[in-house]
C-alpha positions in Angstrom: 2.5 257.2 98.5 2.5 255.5 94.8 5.5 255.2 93.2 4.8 255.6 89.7 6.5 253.8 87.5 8.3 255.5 83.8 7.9 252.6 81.0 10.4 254.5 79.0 13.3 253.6 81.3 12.0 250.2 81.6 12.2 249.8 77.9 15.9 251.2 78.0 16.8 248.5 80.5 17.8 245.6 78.3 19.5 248.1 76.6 21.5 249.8 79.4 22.3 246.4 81.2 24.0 244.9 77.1 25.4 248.1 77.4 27.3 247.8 80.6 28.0 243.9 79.3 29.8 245.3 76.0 31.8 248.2 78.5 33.4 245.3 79.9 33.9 243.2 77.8 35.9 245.7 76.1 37.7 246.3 79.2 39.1 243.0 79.3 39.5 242.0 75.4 40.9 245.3 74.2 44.1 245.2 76.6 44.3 241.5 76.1 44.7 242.2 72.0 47.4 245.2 72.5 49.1 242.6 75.0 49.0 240.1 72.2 49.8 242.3 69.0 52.8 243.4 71.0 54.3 239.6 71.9 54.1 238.7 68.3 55.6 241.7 66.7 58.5 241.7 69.7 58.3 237.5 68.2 58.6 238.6 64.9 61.7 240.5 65.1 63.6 238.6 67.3 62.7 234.8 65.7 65.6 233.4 63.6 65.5 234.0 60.0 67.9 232.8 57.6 69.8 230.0 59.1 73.4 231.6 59.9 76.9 229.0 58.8 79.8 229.6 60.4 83.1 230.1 58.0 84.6 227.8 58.9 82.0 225.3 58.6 81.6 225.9 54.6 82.5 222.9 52.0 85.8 223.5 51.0 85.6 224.9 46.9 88.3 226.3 44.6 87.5 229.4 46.5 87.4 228.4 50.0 89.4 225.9 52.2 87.4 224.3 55.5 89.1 224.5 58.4 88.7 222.7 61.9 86.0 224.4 64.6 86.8 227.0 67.3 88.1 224.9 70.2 85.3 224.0 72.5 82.4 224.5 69.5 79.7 221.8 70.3 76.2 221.3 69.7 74.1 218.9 71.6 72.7 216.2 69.7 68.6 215.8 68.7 67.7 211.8 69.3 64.6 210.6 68.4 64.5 206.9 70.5 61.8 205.5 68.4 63.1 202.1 67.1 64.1 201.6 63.3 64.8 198.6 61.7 67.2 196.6 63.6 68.3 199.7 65.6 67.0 201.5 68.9 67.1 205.1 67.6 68.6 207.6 65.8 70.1 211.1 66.4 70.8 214.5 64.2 74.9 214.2 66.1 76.5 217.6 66.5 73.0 219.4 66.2 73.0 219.8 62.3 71.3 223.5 61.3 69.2 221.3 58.9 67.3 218.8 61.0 67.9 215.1 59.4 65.0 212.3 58.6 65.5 208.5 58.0 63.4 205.6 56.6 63.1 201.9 56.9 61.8 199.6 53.9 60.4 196.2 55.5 60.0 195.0 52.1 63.6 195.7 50.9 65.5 196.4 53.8 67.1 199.6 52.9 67.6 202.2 54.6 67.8 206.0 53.5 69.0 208.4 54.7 68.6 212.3 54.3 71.1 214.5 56.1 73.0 217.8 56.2 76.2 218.5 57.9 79.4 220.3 57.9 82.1 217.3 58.1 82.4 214.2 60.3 86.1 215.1 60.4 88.2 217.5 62.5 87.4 217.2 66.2 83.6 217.6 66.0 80.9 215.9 63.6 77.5 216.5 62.3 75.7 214.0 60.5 72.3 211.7 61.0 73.3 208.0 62.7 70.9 205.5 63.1 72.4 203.8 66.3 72.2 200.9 68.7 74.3 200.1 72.3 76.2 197.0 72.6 79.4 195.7 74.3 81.6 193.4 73.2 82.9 192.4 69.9 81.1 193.7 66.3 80.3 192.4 62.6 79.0 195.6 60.8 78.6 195.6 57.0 76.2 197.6 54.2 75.9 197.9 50.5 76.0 201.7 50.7 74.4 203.7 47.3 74.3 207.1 46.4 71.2 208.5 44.1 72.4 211.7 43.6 75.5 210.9 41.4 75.9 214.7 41.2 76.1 214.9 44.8 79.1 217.2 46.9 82.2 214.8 46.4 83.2 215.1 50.4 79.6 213.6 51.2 79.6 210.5 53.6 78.1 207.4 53.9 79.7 205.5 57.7 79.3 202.7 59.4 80.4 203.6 62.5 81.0 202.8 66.4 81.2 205.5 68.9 81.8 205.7 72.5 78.3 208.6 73.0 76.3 210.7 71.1 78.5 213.5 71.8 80.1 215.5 68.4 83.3 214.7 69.9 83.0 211.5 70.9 86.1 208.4 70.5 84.9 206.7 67.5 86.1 204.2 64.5 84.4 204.7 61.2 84.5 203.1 57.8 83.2 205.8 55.3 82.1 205.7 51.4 82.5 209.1 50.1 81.0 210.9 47.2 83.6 210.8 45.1 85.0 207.2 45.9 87.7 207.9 48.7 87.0 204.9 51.4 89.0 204.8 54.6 89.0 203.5 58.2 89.1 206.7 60.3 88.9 207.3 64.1 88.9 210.0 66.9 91.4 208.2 69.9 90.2 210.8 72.4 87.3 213.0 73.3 87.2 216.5 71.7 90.9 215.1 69.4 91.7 215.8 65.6 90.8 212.7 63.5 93.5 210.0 61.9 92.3 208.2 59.1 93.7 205.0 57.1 93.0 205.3 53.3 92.3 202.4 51.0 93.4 202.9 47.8 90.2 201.9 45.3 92.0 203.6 41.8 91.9 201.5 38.6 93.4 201.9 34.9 96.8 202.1 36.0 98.7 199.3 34.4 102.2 198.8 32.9 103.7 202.3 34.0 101.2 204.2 32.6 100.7 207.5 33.6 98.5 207.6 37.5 97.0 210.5 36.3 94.6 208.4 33.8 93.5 206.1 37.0 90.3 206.5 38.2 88.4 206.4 41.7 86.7 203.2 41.7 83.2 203.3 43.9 83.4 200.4 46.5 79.7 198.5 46.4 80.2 197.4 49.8 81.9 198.1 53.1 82.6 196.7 56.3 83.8 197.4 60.0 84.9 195.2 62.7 85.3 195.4 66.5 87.7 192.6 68.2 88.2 193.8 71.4 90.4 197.0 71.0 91.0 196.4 67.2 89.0 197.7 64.5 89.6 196.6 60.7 87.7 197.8 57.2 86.6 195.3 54.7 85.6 196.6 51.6 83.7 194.7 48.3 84.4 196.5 45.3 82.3 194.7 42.4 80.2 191.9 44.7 83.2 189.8 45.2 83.4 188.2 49.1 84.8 191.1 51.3 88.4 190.9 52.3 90.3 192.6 54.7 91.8 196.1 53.1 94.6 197.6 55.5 96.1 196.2 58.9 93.8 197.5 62.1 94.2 199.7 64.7 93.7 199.8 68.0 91.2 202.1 69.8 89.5 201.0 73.5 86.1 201.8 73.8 83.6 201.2 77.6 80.6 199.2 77.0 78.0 199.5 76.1 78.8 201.9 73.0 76.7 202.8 70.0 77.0 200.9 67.0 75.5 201.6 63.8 75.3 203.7 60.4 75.3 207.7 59.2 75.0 210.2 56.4 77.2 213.8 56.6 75.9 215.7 53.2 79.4 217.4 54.0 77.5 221.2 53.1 75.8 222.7 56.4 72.5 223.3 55.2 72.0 221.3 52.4 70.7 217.5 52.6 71.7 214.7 50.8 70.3 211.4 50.5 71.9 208.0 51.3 70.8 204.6 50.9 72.8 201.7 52.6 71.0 197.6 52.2 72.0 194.3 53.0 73.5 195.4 56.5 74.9 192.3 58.9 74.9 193.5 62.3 76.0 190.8 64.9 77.4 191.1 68.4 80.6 189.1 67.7 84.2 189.4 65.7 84.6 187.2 62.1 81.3 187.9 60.8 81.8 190.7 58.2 80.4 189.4 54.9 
């Protein structure tokens, strides 16, 4: 028997079999797409928006007084082990809310340094620290600049050695702030409240005349030395060779430790910028200069 063949539904072929193509497609992209729309809006509204301060981590104002945080408050530090300059990496220390950034000028040697941060005080810091490990005995010194001269007066340039990377971490620090206080400060234990040793940098005060029309000098230069379990500040107010400013104190430390230099903006989510040059960095005592 011959089977007759219809050339209408061989015509419709191409058309039934794109047909069947497009069906399925559809059966696989359409469920993807409400799979995806429904990830990103579920994204949407549960992905951090404004960057939330704790109270207690606010600069203190005329308004508002800062105050140590909770006990047992840490954040884990962000390192980034890529070398800079003379040192072998650097680290956002307490986790600050506003991610830190540093640069190196071959040409200059300066360093700057951008960085928020609610204190390196209390028993916890925050602040950007360009670091490297050693052992043994330590010469550390910087010129250290602000450029903002309108800058948060608490804000802090260090030169500091720390036993870890840990916001609570034993450390010794010699600190330039905004407004001119300098002092050798130091954590003796892990997770304890901070002791500092202030240098006194005030000028105008001469013949009796009333303290109140002294001013804050700014230091030009500072130093910090490691002599076993003694640590000293040297400080260089105008230029003039650096001199010993305040008897030391005593603070042991396990090598290796981290040795090097920070920026706290001293307001959580705002950065700052500090610039420190001329830094001496050698592995032994005597050589602050």
């Amino acid at each position: 028997m011959k089977v007759i063949s219809n050339p209408l539904i061989k015509k419709r072929e191409p058309f039934f079999n794109l047909n069947c193509a497009v069906n399925k497609a559809c059966m696989v992209l359409i469920p993807s797409l409400i799979i995806c729309a429904f990830f990103h809006q579920a994204t949407a509204q549960t992905s951090p928006g404004k960057v939330e301060v704790p109270e207690w981590a606010l600069p203190g104002s005329a308004t508002h007084k800062q105050v140590p945080p909770p006990l047992g408050f840490h954040r884990a530090p962000r390192t980034d082990f890529k070398p800079i300059g003379i040192f072998e990496g650097q680290s956002d220390v307490g986790g600050t809310l506003v991610p830190g950034s540093s640069s190196y000028d071959t040409s200059t040697g300066q360093y700057s340094i951008t960085s928020a941060g609610y204190n390196v005080w209390y028993t916890r810091d925050e602040f950007r620290y360009l670091w490297k490990k050693m052992s043994g005995d330590v010469s550390l010194a910087a010129d250290i600049n602000f450029p903002d001269t309108a800058g948060y007066g608490d804000r802090k340039a260090i030169l500091v050695i720390r036993q870890s990377l840990d916001d609570d971490s034993k450390e010794a620090m010699v600190a330039l702030h905004g407004g001119g206080l300098v002092h050798l400060a130091w954590r003796p234990e892990k997770e304890a409240t901070m002791t500092e040793m202030r240098v006194d940098t005030h000028v105008g005060v001469h013949d009796g005349k009333n303290p109140e029309d002294s001013v804050m000098a700014h230091a030009r230069r500072l130093g910090i030395e490691k002599h076993g379990d003694s640590f000293s500040i040297y400080i260089s107010m105008e230029g003039e060779p650096m001199h010993l400013a305040g008897p030391p104190i005593q603070l042991p430390l396990d090598g290796p430790f981290y040795v090097g230099i920070g920026f706290c903006s001293h307001q959580p989510i705002k950065t700052d910028l500090a610039q420190l040059s001329n830094l001496v960095l050698v592995n032994t005592a005597g050589r602050v200069r």
